[in-house]
BAFI-3210 file (N, C-alpha, C; in Angstrom, 3 decimals, decimal comma, padded with zeros to 6 digits):
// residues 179
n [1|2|3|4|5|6|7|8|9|10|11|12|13|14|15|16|17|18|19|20|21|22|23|24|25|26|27|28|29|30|31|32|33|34|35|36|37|38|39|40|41|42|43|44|45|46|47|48|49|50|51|52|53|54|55|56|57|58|59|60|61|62|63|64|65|66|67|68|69|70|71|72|73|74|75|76|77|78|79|80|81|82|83|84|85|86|87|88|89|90|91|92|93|94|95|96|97|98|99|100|101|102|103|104|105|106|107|108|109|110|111|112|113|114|115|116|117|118|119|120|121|122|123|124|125|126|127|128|129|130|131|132|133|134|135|136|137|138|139|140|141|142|143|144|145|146|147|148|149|150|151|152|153|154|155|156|157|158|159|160|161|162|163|164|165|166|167|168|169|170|171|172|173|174|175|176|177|178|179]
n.u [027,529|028,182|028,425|030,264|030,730|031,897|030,882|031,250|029,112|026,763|025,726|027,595|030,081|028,737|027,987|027,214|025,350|025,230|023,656|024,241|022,737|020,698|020,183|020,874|021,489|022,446|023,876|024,598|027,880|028,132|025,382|022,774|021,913|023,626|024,556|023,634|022,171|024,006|025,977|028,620|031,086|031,577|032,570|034,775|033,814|033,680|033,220|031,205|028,562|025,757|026,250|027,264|025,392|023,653|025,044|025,095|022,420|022,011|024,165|022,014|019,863|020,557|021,399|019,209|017,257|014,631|014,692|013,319|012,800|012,282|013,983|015,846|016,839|015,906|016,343|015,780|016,741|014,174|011,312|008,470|006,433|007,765|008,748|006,510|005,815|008,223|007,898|005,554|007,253|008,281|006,528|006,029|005,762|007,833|009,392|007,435|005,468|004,681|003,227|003,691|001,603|-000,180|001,226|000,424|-002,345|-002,596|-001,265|-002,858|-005,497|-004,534|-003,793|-006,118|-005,173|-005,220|-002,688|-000,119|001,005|003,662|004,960|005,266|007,031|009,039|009,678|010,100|012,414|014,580|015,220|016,924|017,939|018,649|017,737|017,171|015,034|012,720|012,837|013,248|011,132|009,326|007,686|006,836|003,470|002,324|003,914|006,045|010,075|011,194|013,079|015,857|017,232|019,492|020,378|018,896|019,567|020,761|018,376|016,661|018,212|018,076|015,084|014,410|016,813|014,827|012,917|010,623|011,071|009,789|007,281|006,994|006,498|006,735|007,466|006,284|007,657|009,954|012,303|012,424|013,397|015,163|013,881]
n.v [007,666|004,460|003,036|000,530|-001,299|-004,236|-006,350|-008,360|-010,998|-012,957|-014,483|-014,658|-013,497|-010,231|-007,772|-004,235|-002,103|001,172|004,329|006,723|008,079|006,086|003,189|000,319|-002,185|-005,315|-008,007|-011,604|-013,232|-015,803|-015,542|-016,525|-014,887|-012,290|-009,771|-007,798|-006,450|-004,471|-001,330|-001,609|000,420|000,981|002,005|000,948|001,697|001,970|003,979|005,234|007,185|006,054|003,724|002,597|003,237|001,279|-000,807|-000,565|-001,454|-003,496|-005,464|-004,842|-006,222|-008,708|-009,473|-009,823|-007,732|-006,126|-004,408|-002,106|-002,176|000,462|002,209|002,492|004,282|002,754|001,474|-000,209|-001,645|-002,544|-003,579|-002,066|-004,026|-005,968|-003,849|-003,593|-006,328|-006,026|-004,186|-005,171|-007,210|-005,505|-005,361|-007,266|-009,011|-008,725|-011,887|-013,122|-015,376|-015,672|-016,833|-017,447|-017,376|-016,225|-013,457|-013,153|-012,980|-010,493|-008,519|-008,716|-007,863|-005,213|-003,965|-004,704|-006,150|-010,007|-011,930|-014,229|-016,877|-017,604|-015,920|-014,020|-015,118|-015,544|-012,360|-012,192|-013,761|-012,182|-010,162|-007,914|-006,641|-008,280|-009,609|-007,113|-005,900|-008,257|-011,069|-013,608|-014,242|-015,349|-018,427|-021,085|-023,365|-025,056|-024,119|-024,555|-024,424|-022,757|-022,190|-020,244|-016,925|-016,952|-019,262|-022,080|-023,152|-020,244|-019,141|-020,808|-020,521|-017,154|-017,148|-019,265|-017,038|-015,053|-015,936|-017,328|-020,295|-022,266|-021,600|-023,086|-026,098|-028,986|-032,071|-035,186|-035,128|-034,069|-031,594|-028,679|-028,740|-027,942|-028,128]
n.w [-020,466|-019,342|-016,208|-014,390|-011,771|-009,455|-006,645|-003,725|-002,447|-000,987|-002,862|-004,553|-006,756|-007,743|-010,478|-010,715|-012,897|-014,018|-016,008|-014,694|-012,922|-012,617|-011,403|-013,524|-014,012|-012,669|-011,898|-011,000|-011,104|-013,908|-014,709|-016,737|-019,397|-018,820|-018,485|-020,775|-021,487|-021,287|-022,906|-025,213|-024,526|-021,654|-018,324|-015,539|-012,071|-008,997|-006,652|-007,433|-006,242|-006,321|-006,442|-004,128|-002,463|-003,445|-002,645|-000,025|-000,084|-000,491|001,323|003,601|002,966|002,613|005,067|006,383|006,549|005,313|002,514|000,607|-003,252|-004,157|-002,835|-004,278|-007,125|-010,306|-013,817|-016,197|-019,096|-021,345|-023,185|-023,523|-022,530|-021,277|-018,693|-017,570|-016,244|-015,073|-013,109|-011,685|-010,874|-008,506|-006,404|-005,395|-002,346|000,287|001,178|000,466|-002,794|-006,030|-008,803|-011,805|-013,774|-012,230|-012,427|-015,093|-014,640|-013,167|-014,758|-017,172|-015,947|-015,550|-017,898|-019,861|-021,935|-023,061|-021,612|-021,740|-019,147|-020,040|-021,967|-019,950|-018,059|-019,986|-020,041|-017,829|-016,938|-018,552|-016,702|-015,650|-013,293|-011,024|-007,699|-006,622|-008,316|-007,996|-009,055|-008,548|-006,701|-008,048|-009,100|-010,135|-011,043|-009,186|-007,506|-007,118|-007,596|-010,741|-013,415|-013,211|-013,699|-012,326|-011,269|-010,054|-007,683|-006,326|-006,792|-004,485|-002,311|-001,759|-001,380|000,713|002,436|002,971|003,775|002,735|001,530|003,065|001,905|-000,886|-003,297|-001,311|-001,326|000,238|003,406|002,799|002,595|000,248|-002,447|-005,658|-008,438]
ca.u [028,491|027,497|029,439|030,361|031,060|031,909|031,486|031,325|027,922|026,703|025,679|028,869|030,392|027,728|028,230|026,325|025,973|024,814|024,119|025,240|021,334|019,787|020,797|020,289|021,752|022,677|024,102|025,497|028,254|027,840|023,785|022,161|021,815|024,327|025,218|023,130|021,552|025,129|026,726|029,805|031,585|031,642|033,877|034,770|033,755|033,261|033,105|029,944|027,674|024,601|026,878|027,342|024,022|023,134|025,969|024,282|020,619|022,510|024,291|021,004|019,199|021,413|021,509|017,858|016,598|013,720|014,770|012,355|013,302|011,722|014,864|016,992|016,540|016,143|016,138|015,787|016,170|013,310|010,419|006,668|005,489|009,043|009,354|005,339|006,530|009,521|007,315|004,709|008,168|008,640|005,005|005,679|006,300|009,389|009,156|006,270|005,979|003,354|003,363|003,917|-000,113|-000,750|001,619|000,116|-003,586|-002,526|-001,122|-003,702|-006,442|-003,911|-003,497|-006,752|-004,854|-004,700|-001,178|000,343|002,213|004,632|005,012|005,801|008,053|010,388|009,983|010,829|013,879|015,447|015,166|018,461|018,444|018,504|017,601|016,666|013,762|012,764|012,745|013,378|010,090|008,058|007,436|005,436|001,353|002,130|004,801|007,783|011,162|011,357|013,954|016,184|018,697|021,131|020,312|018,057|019,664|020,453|016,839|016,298|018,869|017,482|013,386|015,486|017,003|013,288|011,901|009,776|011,407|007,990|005,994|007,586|006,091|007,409|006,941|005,972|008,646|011,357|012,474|012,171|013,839|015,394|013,488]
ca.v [006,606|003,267|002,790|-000,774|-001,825|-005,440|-006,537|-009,754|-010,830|-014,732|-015,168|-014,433|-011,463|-009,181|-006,531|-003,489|-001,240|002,566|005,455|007,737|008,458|004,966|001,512|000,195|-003,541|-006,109|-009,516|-012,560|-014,254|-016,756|-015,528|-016,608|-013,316|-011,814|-007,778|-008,303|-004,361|-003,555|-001,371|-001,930|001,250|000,919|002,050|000,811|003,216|001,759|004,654|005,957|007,098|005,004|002,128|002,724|003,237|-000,579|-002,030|-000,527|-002,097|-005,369|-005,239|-004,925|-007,260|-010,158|-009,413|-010,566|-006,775|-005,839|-003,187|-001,832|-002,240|002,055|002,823|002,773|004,757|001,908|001,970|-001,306|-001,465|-003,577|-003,270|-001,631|-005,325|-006,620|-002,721|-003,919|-007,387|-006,036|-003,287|-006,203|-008,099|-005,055|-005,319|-008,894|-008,614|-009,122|-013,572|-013,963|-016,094|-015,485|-017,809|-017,033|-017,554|-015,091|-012,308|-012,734|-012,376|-008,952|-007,730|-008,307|-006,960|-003,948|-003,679|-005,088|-007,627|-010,907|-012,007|-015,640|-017,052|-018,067|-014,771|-013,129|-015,809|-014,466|-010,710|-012,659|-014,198|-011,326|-009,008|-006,756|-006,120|-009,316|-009,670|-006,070|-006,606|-009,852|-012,112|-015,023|-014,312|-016,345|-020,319|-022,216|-023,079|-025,754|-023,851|-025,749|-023,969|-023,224|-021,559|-019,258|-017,310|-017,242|-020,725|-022,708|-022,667|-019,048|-018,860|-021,238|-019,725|-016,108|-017,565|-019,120|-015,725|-014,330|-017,295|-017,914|-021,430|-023,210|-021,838|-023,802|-027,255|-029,955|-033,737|-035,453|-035,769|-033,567|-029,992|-027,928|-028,972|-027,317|-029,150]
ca.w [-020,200|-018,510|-015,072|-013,668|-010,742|-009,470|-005,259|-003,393|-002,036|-000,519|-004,069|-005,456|-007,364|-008,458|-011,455|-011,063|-013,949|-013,788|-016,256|-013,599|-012,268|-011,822|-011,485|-014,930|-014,260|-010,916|-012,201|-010,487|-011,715|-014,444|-014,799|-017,672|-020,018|-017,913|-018,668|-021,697|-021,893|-021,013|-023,809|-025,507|-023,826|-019,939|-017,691|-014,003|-011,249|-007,977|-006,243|-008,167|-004,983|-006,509|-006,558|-002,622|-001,814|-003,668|-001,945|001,103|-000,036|-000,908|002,486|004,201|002,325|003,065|006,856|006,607|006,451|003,857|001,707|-000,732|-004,334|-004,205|-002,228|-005,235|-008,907|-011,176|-015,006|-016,665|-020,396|-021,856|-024,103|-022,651|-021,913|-020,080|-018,534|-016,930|-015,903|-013,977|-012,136|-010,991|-009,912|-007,374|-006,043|-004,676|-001,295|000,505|002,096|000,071|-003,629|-006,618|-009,480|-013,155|-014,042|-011,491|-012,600|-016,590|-014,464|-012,558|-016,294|-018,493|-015,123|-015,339|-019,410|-020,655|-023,197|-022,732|-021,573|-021,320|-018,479|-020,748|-021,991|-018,447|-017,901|-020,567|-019,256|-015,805|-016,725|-019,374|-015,014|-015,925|-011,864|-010,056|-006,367|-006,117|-008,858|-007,084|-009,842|-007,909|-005,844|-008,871|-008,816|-011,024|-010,751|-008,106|-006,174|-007,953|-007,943|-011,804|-013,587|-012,604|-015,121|-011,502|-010,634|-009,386|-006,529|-005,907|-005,917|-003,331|-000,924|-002,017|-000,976|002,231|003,175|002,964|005,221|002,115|000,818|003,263|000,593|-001,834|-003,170|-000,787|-001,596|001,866|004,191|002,062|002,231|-000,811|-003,700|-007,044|-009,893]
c.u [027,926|029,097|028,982|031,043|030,964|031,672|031,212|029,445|028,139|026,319|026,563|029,368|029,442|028,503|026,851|026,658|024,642|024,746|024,368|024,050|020,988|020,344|019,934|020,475|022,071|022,379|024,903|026,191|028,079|026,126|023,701|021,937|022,992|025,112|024,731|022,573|023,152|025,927|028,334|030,592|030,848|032,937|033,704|034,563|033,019|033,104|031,353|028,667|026,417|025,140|026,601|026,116|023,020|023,579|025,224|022,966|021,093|022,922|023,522|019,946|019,663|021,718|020,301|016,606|015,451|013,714|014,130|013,014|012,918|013,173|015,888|016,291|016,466|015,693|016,197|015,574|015,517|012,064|009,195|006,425|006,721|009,071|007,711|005,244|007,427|008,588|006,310|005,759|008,357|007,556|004,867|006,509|007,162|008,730|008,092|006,584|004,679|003,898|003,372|002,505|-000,711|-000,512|001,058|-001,585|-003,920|-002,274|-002,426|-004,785|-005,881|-003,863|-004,552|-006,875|-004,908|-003,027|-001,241|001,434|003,685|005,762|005,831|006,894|009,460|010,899|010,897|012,263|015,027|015,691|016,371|018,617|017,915|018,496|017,085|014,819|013,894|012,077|012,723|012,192|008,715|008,820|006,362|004,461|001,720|003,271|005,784|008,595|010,947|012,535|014,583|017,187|020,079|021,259|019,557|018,335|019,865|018,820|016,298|016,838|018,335|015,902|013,748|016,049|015,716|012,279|010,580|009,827|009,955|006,910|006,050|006,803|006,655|006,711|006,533|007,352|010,084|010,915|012,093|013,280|013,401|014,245|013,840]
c.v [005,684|002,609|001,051|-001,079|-003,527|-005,253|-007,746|-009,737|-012,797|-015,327|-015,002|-013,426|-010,819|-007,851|-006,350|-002,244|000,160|003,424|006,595|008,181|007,146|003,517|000,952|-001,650|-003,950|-007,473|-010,503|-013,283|-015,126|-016,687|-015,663|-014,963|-011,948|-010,406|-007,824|-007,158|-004,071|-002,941|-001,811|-000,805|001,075|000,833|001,727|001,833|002,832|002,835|005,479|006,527|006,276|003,902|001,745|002,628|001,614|-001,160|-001,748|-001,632|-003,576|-006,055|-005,804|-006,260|-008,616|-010,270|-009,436|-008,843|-006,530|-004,581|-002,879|-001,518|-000,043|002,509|003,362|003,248|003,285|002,235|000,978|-001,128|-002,860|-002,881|-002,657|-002,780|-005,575|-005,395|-002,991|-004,915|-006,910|-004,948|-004,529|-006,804|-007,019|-004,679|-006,598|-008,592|-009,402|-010,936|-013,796|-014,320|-015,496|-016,754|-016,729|-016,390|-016,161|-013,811|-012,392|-012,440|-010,752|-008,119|-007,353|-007,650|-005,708|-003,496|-003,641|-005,985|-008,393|-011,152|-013,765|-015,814|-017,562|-016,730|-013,487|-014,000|-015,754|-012,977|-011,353|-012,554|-013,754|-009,850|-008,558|-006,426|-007,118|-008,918|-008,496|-005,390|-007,774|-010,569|-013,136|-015,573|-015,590|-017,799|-020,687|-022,521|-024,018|-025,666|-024,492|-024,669|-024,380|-022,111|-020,279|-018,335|-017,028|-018,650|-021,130|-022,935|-021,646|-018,574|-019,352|-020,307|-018,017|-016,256|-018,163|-018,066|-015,283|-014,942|-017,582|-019,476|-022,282|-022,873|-022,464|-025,592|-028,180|-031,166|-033,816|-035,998|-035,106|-032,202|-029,702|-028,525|-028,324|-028,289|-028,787]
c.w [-019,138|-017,508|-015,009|-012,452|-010,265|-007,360|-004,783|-002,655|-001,835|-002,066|-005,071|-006,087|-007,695|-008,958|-011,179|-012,188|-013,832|-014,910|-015,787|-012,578|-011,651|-012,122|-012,626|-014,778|-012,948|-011,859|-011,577|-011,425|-012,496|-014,861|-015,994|-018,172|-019,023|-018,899|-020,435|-022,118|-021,549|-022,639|-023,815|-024,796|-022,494|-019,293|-015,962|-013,296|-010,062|-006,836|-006,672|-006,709|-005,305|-006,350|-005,199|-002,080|-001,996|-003,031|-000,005|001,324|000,019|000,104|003,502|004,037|002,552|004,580|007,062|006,885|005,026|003,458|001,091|-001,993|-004,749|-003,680|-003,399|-006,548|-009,683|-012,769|-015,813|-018,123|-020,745|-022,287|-022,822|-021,740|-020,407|-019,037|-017,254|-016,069|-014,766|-013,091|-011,344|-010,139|-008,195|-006,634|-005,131|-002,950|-000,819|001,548|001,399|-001,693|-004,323|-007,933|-011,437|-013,927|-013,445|-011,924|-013,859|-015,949|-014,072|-014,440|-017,049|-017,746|-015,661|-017,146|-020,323|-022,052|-022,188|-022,825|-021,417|-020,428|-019,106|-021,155|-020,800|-018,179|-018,429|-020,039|-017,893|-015,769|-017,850|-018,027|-015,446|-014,711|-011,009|-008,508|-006,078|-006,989|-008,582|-008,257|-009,193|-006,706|-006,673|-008,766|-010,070|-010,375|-009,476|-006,906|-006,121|-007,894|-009,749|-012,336|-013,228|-012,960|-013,996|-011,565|-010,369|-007,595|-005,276|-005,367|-004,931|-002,158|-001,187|-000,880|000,609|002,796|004,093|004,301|003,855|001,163|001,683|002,735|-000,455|-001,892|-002,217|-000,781|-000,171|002,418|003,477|002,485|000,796|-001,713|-005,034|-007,945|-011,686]
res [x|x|x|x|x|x|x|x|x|x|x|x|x|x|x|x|x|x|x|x|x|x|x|x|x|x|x|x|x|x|x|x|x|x|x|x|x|x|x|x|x|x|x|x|x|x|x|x|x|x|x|x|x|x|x|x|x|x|x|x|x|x|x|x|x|x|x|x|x|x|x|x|x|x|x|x|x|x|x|x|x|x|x|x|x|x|x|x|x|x|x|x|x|x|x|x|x|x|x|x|x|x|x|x|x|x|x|x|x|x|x|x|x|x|x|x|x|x|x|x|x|x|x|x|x|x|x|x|x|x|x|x|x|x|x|x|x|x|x|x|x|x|x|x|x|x|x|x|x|x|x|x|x|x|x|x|x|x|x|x|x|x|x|x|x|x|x|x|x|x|x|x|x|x|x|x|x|x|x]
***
């Protein structure tokens, strides 16, 4: 049985969803693909002690602490490739940015196929555990804010939490900007 839980956060409600061992899902509000591995049977259960222990990491994490995505069981349903993708996402370190290009160069070093950034870019943005797999840590080749299935701007204020939005492209004479 697949638990759910709902709680408040700076990026708005977040559903987390559990098969009773490992955090299987973490979605904001309104997210693109949003509870999308979630089955059709799920029952509420905010109490769940894994639930508690996220809302702890989530907690922490937003009070400008760096939690390690290791702290928590995770269980992401997605194919071999996407299931490779989301392990590279929890490799990126906490305030810092990598680019799309980059994560299909570590893959295919690590796999021996060729991969396309294009390719990773889908794994990226199908992440079933937002903010805690740091999806929102990738940018495009010239350090552009690029899509984001919270927002474009979640991800800014996310890369702002971090203190990593001054790695971000900036025109001359502007802050960071969505594009």
């Amino acid at each position: 049985m697949t638990c759910v839980a709902r709680i408040p956060s700076p990026m708005g409600e977040l559903t987390l969803a559990s098969d009773g061992e490992a955090l299987t899902g973490l979605w904001m509000s309104e997210q693109k693909y949003f509870a999308a591995t979630l089955p059709a049977d799920v029952r509420e259960r905010g109490d769940l002690p894994l639930f508690l222990r996220a809302e702890d990491w989530l907690r922490r994490y937003f009070a400008g602490e760096k939690p390690s995505p290791a702290e928590l069981p995770l269980r992401p349903a997605g194919s071999p490739f996407r299931q490779a993708v989301w392990q590279l996402l929890t490799e990126i370190p906490y305030g810092e940015v990598t680019t799309y290009s980059d994560l299909a160069k570590q893959l295919s070093s690590r796999s021996g196929h060729g991969t396309s950034a294009r390719a990773v870019g889908g794994a990226v943005g199908h992440n079933p555990i937002s903010i805690v797999i740091p999806c929102h840590r990738v940018v495009g080749s010239d350090g552009s804010l690029t899509g984001y299935a919270g927002g474009v701007t979640r991800k800014l204020a996310l890369l702002e939490l971090e203190g990593a939005a001054e790695k971000l492209h900036k025109p001359k004479g502007q802050g960071a900007r969505p594009r």
